[in-house]
KEKE-3310 file (N, C-alpha, C; in steps of 0.2 Angstrom, whole numbers, plus 5000, padded with zeros to 4 digits):
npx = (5004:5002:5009:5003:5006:5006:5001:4995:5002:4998:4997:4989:4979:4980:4966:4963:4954:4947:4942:4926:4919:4918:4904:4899:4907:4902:4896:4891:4896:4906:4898:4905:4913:4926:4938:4935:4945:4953:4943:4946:4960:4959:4950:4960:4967:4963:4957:4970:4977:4967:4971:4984:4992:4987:4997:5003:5004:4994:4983:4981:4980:4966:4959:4961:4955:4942:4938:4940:4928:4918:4916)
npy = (4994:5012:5024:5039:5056:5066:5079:5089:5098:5111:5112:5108:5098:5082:5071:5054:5044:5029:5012:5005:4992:4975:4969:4956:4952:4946:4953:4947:4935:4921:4905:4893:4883:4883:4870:4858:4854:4869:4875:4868:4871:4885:4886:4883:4889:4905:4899:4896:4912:4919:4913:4917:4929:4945:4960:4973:4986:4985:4984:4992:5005:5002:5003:5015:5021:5019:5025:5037:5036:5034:5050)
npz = (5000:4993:5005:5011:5012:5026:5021:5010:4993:4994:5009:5015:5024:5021:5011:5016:5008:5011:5007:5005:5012:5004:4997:4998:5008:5023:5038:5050:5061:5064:5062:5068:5079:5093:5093:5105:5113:5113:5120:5133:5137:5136:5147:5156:5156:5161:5171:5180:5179:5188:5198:5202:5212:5216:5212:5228:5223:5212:5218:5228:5220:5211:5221:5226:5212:5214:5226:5221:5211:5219:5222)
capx = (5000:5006:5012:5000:5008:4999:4999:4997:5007:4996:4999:4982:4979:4976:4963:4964:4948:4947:4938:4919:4921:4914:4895:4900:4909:4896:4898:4892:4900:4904:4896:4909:4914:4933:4939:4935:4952:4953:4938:4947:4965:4960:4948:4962:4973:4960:4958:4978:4979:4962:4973:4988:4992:4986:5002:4999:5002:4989:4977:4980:4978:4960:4956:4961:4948:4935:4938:4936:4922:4909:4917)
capy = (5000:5017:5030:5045:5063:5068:5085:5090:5103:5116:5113:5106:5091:5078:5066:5049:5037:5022:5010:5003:4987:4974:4969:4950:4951:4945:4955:4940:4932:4913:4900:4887:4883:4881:4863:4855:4855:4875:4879:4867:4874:4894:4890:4880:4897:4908:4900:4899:4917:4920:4908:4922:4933:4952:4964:4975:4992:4984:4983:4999:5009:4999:5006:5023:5024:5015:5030:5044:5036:5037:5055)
capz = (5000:4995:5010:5009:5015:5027:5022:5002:4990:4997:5015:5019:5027:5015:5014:5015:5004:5014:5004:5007:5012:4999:5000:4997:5016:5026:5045:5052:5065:5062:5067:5068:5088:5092:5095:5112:5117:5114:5127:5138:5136:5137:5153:5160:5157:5163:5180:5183:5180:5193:5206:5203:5217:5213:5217:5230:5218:5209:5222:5228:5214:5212:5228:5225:5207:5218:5231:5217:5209:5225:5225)
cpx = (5004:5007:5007:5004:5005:4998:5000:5002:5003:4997:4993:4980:4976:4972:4962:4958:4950:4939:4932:4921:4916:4908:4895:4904:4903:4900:4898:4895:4899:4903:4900:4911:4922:4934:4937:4938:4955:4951:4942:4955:4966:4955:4953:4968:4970:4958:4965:4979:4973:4967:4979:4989:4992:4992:4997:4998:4998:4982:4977:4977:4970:4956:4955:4954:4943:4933:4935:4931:4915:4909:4908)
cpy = (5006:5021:5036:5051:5062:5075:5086:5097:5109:5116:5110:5099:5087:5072:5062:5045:5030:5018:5005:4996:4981:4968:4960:4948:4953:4950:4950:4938:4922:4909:4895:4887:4880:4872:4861:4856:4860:4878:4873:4870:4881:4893:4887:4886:4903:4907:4899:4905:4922:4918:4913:4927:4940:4956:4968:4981:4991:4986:4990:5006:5009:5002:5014:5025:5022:5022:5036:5044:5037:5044:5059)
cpz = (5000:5000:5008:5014:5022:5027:5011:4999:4995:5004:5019:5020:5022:5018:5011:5015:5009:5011:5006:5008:5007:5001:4998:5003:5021:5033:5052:5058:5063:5067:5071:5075:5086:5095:5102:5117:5119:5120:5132:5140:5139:5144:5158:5162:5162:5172:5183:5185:5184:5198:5207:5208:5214:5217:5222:5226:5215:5214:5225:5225:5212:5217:5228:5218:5211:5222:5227:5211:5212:5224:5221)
residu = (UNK:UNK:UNK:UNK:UNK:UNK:UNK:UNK:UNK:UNK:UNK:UNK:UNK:UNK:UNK:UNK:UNK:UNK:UNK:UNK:UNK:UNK:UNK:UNK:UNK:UNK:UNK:UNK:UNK:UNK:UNK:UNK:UNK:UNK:UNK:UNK:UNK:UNK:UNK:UNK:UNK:UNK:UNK:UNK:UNK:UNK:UNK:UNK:UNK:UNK:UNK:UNK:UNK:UNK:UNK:UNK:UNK:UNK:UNK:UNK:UNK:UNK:UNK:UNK:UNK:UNK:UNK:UNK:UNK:UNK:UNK)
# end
């Protein structure tokens, strides 16, 4: 893909066509499911990284947005 400026001869901000996407790509989401072994693989990652200990500048920090969102 060519590099556009981003500014043209005249000095004014050029603009950049970004093209329609084409009416033969569905938006869809697929229906197909990931393998068995996938869904047991990413929930077996999923509860490892739950069983992980939170730092505490994490937890802190958590604490303090918490505090100036009641404000």
């Amino acid at each position: 893909m060519k590099e556009v400026p981003p500014f043209n001869a005249d000095g004014a901000k050029a603009v950049v066509e970004i093209p329609a996407p084409s009416p033969s790509v569905s938006p869809q989401a697929s229906t197909t499911a990931p393998p068995p072994a996938w869904s047991q693989d990413i929930r077996a990652y999923y509860h490892a990284a739950a069983e992980e200990p939170v730092p505490q500048d994490f937890v802190d920090l958590m604490a303090q947005i918490a505090k100036q969102i009641e404000k």
